[in-house]
VMD Tcl script that draws the C-alpha trace (Angstrom):
set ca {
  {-19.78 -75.87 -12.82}
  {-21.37 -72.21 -12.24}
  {-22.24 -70.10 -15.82}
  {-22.10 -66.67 -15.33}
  {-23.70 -64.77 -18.25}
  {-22.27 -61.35 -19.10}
  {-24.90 -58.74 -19.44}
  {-23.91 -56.12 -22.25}
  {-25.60 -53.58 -20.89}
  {-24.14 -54.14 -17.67}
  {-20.99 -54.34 -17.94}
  {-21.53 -50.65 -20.46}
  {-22.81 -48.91 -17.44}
  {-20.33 -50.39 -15.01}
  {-17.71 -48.88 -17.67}
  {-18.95 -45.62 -18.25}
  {-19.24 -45.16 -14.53}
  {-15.61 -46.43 -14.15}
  {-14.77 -43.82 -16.93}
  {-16.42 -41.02 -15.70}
  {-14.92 -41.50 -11.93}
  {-11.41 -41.31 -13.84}
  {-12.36 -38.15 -15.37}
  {-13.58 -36.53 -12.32}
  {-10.37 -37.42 -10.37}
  {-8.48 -35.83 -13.35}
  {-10.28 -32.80 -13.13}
  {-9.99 -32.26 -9.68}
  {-6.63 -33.44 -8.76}
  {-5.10 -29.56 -9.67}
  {-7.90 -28.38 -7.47}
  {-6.62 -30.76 -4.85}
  {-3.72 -29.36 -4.70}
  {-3.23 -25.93 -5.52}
  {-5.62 -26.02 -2.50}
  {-2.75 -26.80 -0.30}
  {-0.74 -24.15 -1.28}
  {-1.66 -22.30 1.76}
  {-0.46 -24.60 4.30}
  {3.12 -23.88 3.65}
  {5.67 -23.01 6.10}
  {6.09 -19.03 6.22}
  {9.59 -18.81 4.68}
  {12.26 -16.04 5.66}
  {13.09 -13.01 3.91}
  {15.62 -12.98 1.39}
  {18.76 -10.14 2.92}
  {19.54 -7.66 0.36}
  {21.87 -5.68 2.82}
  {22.83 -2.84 1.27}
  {21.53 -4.01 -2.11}
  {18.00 -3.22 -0.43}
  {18.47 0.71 -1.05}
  {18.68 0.32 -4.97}
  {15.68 0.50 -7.42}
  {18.07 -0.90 -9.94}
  {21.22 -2.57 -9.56}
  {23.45 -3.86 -12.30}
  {26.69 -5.32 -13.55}
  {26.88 -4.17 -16.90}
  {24.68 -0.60 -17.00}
  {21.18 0.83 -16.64}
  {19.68 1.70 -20.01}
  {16.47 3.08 -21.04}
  {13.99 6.13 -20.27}
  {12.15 5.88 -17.12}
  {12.12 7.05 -13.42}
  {13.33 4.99 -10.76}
  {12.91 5.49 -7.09}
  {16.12 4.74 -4.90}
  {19.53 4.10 -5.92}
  {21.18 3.04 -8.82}
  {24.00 1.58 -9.81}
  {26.97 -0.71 -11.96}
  {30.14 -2.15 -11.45}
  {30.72 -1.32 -15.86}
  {28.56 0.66 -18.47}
  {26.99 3.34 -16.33}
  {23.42 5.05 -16.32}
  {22.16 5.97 -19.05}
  {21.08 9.89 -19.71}
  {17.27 8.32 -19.96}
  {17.41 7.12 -16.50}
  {16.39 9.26 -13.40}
  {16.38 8.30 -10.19}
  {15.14 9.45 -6.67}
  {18.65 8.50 -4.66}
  {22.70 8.32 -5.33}
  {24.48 7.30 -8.20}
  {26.62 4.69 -6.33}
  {28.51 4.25 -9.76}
  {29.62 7.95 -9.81}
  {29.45 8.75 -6.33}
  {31.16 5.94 -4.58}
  {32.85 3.17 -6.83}
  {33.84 1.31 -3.29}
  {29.87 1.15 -2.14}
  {28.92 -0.15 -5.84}
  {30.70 -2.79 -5.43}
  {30.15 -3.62 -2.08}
  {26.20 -4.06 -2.79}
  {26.94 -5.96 -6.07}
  {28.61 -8.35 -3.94}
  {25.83 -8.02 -1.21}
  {23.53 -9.24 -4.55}
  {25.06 -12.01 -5.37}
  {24.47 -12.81 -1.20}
  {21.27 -12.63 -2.06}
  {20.96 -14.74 -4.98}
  {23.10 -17.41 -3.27}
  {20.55 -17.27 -0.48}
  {17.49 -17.68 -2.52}
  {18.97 -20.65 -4.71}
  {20.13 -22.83 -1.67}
  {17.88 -25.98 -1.55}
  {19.06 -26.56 1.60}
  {17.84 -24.04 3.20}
  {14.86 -23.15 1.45}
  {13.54 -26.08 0.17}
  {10.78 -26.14 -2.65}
  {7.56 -26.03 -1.24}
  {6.29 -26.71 -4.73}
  {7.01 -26.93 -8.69}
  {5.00 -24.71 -10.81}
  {4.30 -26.27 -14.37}
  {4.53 -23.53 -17.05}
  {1.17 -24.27 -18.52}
  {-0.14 -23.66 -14.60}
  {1.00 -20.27 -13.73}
  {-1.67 -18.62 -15.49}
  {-4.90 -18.04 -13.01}
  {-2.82 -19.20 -10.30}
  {-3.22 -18.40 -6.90}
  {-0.07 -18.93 -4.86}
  {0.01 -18.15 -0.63}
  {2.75 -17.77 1.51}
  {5.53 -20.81 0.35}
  {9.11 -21.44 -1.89}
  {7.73 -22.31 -5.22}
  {10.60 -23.62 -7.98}
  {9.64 -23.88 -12.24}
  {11.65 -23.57 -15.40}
  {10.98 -21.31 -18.12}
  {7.88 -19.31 -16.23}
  {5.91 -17.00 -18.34}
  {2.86 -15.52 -17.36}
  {-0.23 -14.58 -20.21}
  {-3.18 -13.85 -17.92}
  {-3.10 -13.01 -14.17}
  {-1.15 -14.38 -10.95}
  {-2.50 -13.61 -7.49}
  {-0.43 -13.64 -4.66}
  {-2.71 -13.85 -1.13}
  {-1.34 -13.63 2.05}
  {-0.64 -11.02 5.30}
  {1.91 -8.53 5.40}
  {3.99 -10.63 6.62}
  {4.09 -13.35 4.54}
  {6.73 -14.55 1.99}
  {6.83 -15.49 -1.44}
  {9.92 -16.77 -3.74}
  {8.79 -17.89 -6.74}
  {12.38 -19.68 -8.67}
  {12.64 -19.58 -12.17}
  {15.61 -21.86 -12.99}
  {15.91 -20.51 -16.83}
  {13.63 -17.35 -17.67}
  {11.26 -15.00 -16.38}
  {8.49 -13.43 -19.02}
  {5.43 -11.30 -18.36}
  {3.50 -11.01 -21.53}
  {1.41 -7.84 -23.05}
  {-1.39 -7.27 -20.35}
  {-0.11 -10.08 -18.18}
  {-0.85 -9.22 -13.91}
  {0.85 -9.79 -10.88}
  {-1.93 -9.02 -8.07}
  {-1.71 -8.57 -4.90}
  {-4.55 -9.85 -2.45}
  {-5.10 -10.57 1.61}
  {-2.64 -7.23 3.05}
  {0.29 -9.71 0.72}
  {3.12 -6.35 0.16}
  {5.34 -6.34 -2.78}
  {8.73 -6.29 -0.66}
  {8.25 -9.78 0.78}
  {7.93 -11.20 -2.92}
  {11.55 -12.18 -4.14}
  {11.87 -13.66 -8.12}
  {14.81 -15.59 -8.61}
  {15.56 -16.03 -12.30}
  {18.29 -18.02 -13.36}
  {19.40 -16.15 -16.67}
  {16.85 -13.30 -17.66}
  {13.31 -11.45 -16.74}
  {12.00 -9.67 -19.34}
  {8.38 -7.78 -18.66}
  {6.34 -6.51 -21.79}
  {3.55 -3.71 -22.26}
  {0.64 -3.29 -20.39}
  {2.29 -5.41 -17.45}
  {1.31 -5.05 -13.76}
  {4.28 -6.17 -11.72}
  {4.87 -6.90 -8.47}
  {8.46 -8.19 -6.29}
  {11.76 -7.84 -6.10}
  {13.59 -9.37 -9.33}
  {17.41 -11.09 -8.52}
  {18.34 -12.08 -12.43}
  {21.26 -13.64 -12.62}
  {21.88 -12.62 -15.90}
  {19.84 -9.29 -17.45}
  {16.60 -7.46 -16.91}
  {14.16 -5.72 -19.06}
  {11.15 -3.79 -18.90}
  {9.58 -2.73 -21.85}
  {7.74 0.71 -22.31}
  {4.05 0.52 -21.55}
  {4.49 -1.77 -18.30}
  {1.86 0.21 -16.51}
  {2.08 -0.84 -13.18}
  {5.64 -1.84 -12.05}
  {6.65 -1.34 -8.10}
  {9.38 -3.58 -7.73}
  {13.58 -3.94 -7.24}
  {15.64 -4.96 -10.18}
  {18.65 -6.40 -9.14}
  {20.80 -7.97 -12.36}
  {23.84 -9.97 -11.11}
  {26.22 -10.35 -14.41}
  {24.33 -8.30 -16.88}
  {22.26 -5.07 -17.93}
  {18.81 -3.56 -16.45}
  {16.94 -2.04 -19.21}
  {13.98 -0.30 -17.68}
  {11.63 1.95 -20.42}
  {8.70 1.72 -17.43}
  {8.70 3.91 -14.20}
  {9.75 2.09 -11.09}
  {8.24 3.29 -7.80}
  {8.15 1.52 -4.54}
  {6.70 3.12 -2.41}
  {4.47 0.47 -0.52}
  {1.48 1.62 1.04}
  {0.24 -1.54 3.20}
  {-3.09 -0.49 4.65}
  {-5.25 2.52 5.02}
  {-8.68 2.54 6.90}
  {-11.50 5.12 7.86}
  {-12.98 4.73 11.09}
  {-16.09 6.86 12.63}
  {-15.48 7.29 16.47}
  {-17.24 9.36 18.54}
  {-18.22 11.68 15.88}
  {-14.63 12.12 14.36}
  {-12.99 10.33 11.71}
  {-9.93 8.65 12.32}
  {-7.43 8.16 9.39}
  {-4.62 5.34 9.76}
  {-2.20 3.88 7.30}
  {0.74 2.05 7.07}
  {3.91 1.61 4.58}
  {6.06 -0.90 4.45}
  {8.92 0.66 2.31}
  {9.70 3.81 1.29}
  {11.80 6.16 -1.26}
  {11.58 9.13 -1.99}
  {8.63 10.12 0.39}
  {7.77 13.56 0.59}
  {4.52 12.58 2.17}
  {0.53 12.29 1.91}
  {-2.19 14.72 1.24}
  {-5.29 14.04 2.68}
  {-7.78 13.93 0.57}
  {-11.51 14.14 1.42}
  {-14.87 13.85 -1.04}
  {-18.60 14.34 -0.26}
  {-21.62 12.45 -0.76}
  {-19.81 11.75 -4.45}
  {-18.82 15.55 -4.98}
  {-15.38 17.50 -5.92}
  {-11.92 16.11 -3.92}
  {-10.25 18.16 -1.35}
  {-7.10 18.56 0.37}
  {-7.90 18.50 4.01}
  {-4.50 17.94 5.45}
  {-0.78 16.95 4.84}
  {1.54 14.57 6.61}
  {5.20 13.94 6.55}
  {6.24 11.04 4.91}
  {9.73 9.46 6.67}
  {11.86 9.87 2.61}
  {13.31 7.05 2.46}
  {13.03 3.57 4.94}
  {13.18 -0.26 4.85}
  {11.27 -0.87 7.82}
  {6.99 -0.39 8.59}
  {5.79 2.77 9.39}
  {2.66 4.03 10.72}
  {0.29 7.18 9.60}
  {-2.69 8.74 11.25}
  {-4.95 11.63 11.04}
  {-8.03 12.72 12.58}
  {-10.84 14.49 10.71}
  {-12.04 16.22 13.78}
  {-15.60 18.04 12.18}
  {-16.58 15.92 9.59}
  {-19.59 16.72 7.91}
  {-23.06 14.46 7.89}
  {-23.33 12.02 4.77}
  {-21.39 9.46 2.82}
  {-17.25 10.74 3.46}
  {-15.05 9.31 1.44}
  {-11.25 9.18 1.97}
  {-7.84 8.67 0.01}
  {-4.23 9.63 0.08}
  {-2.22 11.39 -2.65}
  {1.15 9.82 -1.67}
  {3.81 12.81 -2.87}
  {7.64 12.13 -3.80}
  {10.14 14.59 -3.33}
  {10.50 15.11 -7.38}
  {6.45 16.01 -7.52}
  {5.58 12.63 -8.37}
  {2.48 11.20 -7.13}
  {0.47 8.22 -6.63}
  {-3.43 7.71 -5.12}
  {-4.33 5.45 -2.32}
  {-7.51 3.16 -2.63}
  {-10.49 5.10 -1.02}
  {-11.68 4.41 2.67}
  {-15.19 5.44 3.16}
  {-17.61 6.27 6.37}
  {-21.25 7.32 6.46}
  {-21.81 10.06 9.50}
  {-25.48 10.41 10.61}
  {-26.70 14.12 11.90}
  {-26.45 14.84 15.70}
  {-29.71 13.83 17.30}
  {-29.89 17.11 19.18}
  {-27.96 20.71 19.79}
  {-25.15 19.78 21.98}
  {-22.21 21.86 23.44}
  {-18.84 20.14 24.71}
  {-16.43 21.47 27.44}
  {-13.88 23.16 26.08}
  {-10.33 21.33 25.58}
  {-7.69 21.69 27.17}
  {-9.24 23.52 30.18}
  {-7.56 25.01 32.15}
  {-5.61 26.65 28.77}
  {-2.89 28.80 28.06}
  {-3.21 30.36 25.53}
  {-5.89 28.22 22.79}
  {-8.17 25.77 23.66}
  {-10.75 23.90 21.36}
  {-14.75 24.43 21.56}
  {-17.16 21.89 20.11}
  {-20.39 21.63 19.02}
  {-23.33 19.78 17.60}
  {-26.28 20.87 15.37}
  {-29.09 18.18 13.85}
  {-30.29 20.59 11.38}
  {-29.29 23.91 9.29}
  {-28.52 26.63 11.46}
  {-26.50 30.10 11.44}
  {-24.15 29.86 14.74}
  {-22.84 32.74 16.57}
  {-20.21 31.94 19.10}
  {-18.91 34.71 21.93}
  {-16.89 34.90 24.23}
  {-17.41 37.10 27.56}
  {-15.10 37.75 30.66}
  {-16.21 37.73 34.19}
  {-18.09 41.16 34.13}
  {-20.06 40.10 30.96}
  {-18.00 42.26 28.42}
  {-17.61 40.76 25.42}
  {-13.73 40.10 24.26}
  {-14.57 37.72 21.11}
  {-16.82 36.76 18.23}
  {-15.05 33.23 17.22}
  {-17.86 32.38 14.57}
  {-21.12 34.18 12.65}
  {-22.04 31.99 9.72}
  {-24.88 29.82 8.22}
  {-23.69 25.77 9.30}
  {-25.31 22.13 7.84}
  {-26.01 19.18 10.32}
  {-22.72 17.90 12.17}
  {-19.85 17.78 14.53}
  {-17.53 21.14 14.30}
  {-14.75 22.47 16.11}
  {-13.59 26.17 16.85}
  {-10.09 27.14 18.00}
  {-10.24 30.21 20.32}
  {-6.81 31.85 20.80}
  {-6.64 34.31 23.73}
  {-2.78 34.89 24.27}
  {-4.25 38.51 23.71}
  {-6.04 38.23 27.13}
  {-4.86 38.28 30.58}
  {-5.62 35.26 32.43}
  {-8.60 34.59 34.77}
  {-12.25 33.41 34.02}
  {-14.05 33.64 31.19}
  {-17.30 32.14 29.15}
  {-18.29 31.18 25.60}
  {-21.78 31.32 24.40}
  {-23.16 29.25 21.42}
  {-26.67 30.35 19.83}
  {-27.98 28.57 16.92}
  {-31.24 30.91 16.13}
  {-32.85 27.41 17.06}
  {-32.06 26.53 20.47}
  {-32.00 28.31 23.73}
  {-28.05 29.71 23.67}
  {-25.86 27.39 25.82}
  {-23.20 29.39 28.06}
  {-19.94 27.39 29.36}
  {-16.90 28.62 31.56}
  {-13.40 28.50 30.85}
  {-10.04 29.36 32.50}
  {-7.30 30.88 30.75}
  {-3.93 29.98 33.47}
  {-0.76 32.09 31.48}
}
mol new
graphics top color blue
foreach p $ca { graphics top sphere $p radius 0.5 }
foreach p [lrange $ca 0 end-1] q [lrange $ca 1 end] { graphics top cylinder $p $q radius 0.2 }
display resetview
């Protein structure tokens, strides 16, 4: 018969390795898999129909003191005198259409709760959703509150319903961040009775309660729907979506090419452009139309066509038709001087009646621009003034002058002056 004699000390360390593998599986298991949340399917976006025109949308009244862009309305109650709001008073205006969306609502919240055809992707334990980071995906829990922050990553296309089968609560200085190009239209909450959102909240989505809705005063960030299907909205936080989804700054070919996109709007009046330098004093340096009031993308661009040499930076004052206003994130470029005095062909050529003349100086210079006709009489003086390094742009208007032939002549003070010819066709 074999003995085997059991080493203490062996069998210790062969235990507190055991015990220490089990802990490190514990610890990462969440890792594990809240590392798979981005592999989920892409789901499809919930249809509001003509619920999708309302900031807030109730059964039993709108109460509070706050501004909300879009519509509003209730089947019962009414708006309170605290509320303003950017679009129509369906519950005044048009009983018929009220109820029409209402039913279009509860639509929606039938289409968000059907397990059948949006399965849960995953469950969300209470104690979890704080530090989260959830991607595209159907994601189902019970009572959800939120204490810290909950990133949402993904494209602009990508989906997010996040089911809370009881209640919905975002808790004093609690966040809702978006990350990736992820816009807050394509986030749907569907709470089973209430959401309730306290001060100092940053909020993101579109909120289908079946029950009531509240935001407290002091929410400081809230762009978002509330739709309530059998009971109140009280709202004491300004609601604003207006979704800006991108905005770039682009050097290219010595000009500065602004694009942006939204991917909802209300209440739109449009964007100033704003411009600052090397750190110094912003400026208005042009306006664009904004399209009011839209469900669907929209593009923006605008070209900076003499920008000056140095660090430019870039950002949009986005302006509703009440005077309200909200600033873009800032795009910056760095422009480098010219390497040498250049002159450009003036565009359009042949013209009728302004064309565009551009230049190129590398260092400080005063710049006189003329123009001449055929016999070398001078018709213009477009520009005497002291200029830094850069890329600039003169208009020249001649719908004063008959057409024919004619030349423009650039001198710097520095440079040999540099004569070009033009033809104004009328």
């Amino acid at each position: 018969m074999n003995i085997h004699i059991i080493n203490s000390k062996n069998l210790l360390n062969q235990c507190i390795r055991f015990t220490g593998a089990i802990l490190i599986f514990v610890l990462i298991m969440p890792a594990v898999a809240f590392s798979q949340l981005s592999n989920y399917p892409n789901p499809s976006v919930v249809p509001l129909l003509t619920a999708g025109t309302y900031g807030a949308l109730a059964s039993t009244g709108i109460t509070g003191s706050a501004n909300v862009s879009g519509d509003v309305g209730t089947i019962t109650g009414g708006i309170g005198v605290g509320i303003t709001y950017t679009g129509t008073n369906w519950n005044i205006d048009d009983v018929n259409h009220n109820t029409q969306a209402q039913a279009d609502l509860a639509d929606a919240l039938t289409n968000i709760n059907d397990h059948s055809a949006r399965p849960s992707n995953f469950t969300i334990p209470s104690d979890l959703l704080n530090g989260l980071t959830l991607y595209k995906g159907v994601y189902d829990g019970v009572a959800l509150a939120l204490t810290g922050t909950l990133i949402l990553s993904g494209g602009a296309t990508d989906v997010f319903i996040i089911r809370a089968s009881t209640s919905l609560t975002m808790n004093s200085n609690s966040n809702v961040l978006l990350t990736g190009g992820a816009v807050w239209s394509n986030v749907f909450w569907y709470v089973g009775t209430s959401a309730t959102a306290l001060s100092g909240t940053t909020f993101y989505g579109i909120i289908l309660a079946n029950t009531s809705i509240t935001l407290n005063a002091g929410a400081t960030s809230v762009t978002a729907q509330l739709l309530a299907n059998t009971g109140a909205v009280t709202i004491n936080s300004d609601v604003l979506p207006v979704e800006l989804t991108s905005f770039t700054a682009v050097l290219n070919n010595r000009v500065v090419e602004l694009n942006w996109n939204t991917a909802t709007e209300v209440n739109n009046y449009g964007f100033n452009v704003e411009l600052r330098i090397q750190n110094g004093e912003w400026n208005k340096i042009g306006f664009i139309q904004g399209h009011g009031n839209s469900n669907s993308p929209k593009d923006y661009s605008f070209v900076d066509k003499n920008p000056q040499v140095g660090k430019l930076q870039y950002r949009l004052k986005q302006i509703d038709f009440d005077g309200a206003f909200e600033y873009s994130d800032v795009a910056e470029v760095e422009v480098e001087s010219p390497k040498q005095f250049t002159v450009y062909q003036n565009y359009p050529n042949p013209f009728n009646p302004t064309t565009n003349i551009t230049y190129e100086i590398p260092v400080n210079s005063k710049v006189m621009i003329k123009v001449y006709d055929v016999l070398g009489s001078e018709v213009a003086i477009l520009l005497n003034e002291e200029k830094l390094p850069g890329r600039y742009q003169v208009e020249f208007n001649a719908s004063h002058l008959p057409s024919g032939i004619y030349f423009y002549s650039i001198n710097t003070g520095n440079n040999n002056p540099i004569m070009k010819k033009m033809i104004l066709l009328k």
